[in-house]
C-alpha positions, 0 to 999 in steps of 0.5 A: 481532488487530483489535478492529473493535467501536465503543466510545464512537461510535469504533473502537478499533484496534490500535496502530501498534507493536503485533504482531497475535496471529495472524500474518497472510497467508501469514506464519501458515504459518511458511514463507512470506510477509513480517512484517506491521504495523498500519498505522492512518495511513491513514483510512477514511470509515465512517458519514460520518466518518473514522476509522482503518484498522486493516488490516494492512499487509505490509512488507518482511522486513528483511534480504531482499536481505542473506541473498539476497546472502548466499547463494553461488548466488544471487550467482552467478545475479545476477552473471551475470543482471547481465552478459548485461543489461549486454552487452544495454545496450551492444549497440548501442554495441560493435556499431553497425549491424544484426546481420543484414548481412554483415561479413566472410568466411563460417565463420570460426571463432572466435578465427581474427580480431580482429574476428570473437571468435566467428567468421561464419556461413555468411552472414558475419554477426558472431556476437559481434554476433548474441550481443549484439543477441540478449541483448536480444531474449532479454530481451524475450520473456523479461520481457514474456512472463513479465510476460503470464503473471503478469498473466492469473495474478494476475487469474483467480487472486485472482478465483477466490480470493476470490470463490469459489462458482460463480465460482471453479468456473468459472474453475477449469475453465477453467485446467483447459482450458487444461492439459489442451492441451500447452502447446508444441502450442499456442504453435506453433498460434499463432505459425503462425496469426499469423505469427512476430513478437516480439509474436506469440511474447510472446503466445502463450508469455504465453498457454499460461503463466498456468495454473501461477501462477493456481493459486498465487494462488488459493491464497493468496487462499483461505487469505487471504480469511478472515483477520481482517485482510481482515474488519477491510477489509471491516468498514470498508467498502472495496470488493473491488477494493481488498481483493484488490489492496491488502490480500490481494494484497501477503501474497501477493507472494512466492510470486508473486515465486519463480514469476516468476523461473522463468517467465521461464527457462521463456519463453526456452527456449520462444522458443528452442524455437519459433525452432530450429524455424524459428518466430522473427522473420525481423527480429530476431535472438535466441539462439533465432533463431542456434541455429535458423540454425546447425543446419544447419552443426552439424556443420561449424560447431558453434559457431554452435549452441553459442555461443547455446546456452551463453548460453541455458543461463547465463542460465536457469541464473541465473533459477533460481539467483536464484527458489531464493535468493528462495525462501529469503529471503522463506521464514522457516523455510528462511533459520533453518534455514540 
């Protein structure tokens, strides 16, 4: 693909407009991965003297968000994903105040008053307004936890990747450890331990929720690391760091990108099954946090429990309707076949 040998003092180097011979990344899987181009803009300072970057470079497959948009289910989670993230913006405006102070007569159920859509708890909080201040905390935990996991992941994971030998051995039996322990047992040892805040509830679910991607990653990076576009890096002289985070990690991006969406559904649920057990933030309402409070009029007052819980479901429901769209359309073989 790259020619890296010196000719007349210089390196000859593919042209700009020309498409490598071997596909590169994960892209040579036919199934996976994003079109590649020789980026030779760039300079590279070999032998005191600057020549040109040969390295291959990812970009984005045309037309990714049209055939994600174009796909019915996918549309539909993101319509949905949409309209919980703007009911979490607007929160604040439509229902100004705390969510956890008493606005009217305890039990109301829903539709029975104007003021209260969706009825009072038992201690007459607004649940239209638990709902809404909920969405955002839900969307919290749900991102920020995701984005904890995704980090250690991508770390230990491009590290044991591309470096392999003992080192990857090493890291390898530690994510072992790590799945070896129910992943539920230990969230609720830590958020125990710690006491239940929403930074303790990101960690720990950020925590017990690296393992799965740091296999993924280091994956990638070992059908990567040999690939003539990481020799041509090498061969010019850039340091590991920016072979694993420039060159390697963005040929990596989509199955990364498929495995986010669903961490973060698998996220809230987990806050939701901590919170139903009592384990939330006392100061923070989440959908979690309204199922836990109502469980015990579940009977008497079901939609303290279902109200939360259909929001719960929307919105993994449109996590994972939009991880198989992105699957699709970042999967060149799966979109022709389509």
């Amino acid at each position: 693909m790259v020619d890296t040998s010196l000719a007349g003092g210089g390196l000859a180097a593919a042209r700009p407009d020309q498409r490598p011979n071997a596909p590169v990344g994960s892209a040579d899987r036919e199934g996976s991965g994003p079109v590649l181009q020789i980026a030779s803009a760039q300079a590279a300072r070999v032998g005191g003297r600057e020549v040109p970057s040969a390295v291959a470079r990812p970009i984005a497959r045309p037309g990714t968000l049209r055939i994600l948009l174009r796909n019915p289910a996918a549309a539909v989670g993101l319509a949905i994903l949409f309209t919980v993230a703007v009911v979490a913006l607007l929160a604040p405006l439509v229902f100004p105040g705390d969510p956890l102070d008493i606005a009217g007569p305890a039990l109301l159920r829903p539709g029975t008053n104007a003021a209260f859509p969706f009825g009072t708890d038992s201690l007459g909080r607004n649940v239209a307004a638990g709902l809404a201040h909920g969405a955002r905390i839900t969307l919290t935990i749900g991102l920020a936890a995701a984005g904890l996991g995704l980090l250690i992941g991508v770390l230990v994971g491009s590290v044991a990747g591309y470096f392999g030998g003992r080192l990857d051995d090493l890291l390898v039996k530690l994510t072992e450890i790590f799945q070896t322990v129910p992943p539920f047992v230990l969230m609720i040892v830590l958020v125990a331990i710690f006491q239940p805040t929403v930074p303790t509830i990101i960690t720990a679910i950020g925590i017990v929720s690296w393992p799965g991607v740091a296999r993924v990653v280091r994956a990638e990076f070992r059908s990567l690391r040999n690939k003539d576009f990481v020799v041509a890096a090498r061969g010019l002289g850039f340091g590991h760091r920016r072979i694993i985070f420039r060159e390697i990690l963005p040929n990596a991006l989509p199955p990364i990108i498929v495995t986010a969406s669903v961490m973060v559904a698998g996220a809230i649920l987990a806050e939701s099954a901590m919170s139903f057990l009592g384990l939330s933030d006392a100061n923070a309402v989440s959908w979690g946090s309204m199922i836990g409070m109502g469980r015990e009029q579940i009977r008497t007052a079901w939609y303290l429990t279902a109200i939360p819980g259909i929001a719960i479901v929307l919105t993994v429901l449109a996590l994972n309707l939009i991880g198989d769209g992105l699957n699709d359309a970042l999967n060149p073989r799966l979109s022709r076949s389509r």
